[in-house]
N, C-alpha and C positions, 0 to 999 in steps of 0.2 A: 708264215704259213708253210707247213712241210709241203712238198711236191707229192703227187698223187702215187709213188712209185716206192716212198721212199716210207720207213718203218714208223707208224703211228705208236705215240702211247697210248694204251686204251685200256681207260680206268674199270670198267665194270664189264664184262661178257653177262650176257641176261638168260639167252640161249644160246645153246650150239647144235648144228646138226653133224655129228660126227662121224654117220656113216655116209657124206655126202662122199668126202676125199678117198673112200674105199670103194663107191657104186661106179663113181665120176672121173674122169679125167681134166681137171681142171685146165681151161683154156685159159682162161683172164679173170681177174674180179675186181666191182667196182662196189664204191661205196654211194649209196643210196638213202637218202630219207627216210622218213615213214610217216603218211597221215595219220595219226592218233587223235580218239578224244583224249578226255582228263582222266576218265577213269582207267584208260588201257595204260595208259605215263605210269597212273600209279600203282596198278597191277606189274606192270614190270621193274620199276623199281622193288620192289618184295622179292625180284628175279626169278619170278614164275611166269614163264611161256614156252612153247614148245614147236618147233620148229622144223621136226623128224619129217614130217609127211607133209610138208610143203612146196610151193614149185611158185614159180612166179610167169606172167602171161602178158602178153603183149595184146594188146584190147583198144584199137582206134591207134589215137597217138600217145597213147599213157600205157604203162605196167603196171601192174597188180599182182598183190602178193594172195594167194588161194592155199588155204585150207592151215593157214598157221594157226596158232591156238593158244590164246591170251585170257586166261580166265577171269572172271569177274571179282572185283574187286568190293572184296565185304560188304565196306563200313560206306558203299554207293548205294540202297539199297534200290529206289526203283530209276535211278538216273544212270542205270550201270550199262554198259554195252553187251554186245552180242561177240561170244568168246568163239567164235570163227567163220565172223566178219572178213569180203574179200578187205585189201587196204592198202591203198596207193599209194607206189612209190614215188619218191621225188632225184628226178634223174636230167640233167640237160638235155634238149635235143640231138645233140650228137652224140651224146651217151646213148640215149633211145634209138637212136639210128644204125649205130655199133650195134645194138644188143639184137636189132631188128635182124640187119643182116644176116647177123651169126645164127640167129634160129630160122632161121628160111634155108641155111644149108642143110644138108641132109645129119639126123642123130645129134644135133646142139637142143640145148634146152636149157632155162634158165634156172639155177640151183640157188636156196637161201643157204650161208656157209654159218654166220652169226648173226646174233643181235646182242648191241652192247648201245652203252652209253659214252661219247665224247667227251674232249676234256673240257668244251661248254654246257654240259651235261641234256646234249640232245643225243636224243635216239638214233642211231643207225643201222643199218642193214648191209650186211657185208653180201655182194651175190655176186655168183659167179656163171661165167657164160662156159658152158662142160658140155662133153659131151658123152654119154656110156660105154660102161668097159662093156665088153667078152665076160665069158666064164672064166678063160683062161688067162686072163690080164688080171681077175680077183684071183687068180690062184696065184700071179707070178709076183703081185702084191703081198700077200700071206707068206710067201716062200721067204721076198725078200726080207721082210721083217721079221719073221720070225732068224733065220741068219746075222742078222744085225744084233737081235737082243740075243742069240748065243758067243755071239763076237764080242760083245761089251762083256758078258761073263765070262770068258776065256781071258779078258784081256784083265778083269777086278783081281781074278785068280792070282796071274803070276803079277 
């Protein structure tokens, strides 16, 4: 078993929320469970979910994923779930505890980054504990990347 720190392979991305790592400062990310029924499993195997306008919330002693959006799966027809159901994640207590801290600090909040499927083909939830840019930390982000992709074509050039 790889070490928590160390590069996973990961067969399937389901969703990604990609303007997290441009809104966000990413602090740390942990990998998290996800309570599913059968039809949300097979809803996202099709690799249709959405995860843009998501956020996850510390609620007693459990988190919860709010406002993600997993649509209803066909050929379920009336045994199907409810496509933006809260839906709890599964995290150890000291994970929970970690994550608890860090949003009780001042501007942290908990970001969904992916959801993919592992190489035992269970669901997970990649989340990160971030806290928001400035205006001008998105501008100094834009600067630097845009600089970067002119660097790599200067560099194809010669």
């Amino acid at each position: 078993m790889a070490p928590r720190g160390s590069q996973r392979t990961i067969n399937k991305i389901v969703a990604e929320n990609r303007k997290a790592r441009f809104n966000y400062e990413i602090i740390d990310t942990y990998e998290a469970g996800l309570v599913l029924t059968g039809t949300e499993v097979k809803s996202l195997r099709e690799g249709k979910a959405n995860i843009a306008e998501s956020y996850a919330s510390d609620e007693g002693a459990e988190i919860w994923l709010i406002n993600s959006h997993l649509p209803e799966y066909l050929q379920a027809n009336r045994f199907n779930h409810e496509p933006r159901r809260r839906r709890k994640l599964l995290l150890s207590k000291r994970e929970i505890n970690k994550l608890r801290t860090g949003i009780n600090r001042e501007g942290m909040t908990l970001v969904p980054l992916k959801i993919y499927f592992n190489e035992k083909g269970r669901a997970k939830l990649e989340l990160a504990l971030a806290k928001g840019k400035k205006l001008h930390d998105k501008r100094e982000t834009e600067k630097e990347r845009d600089w970067n992709r002119q660097k790599s074509r200067l560099l194809k050039a010669h």
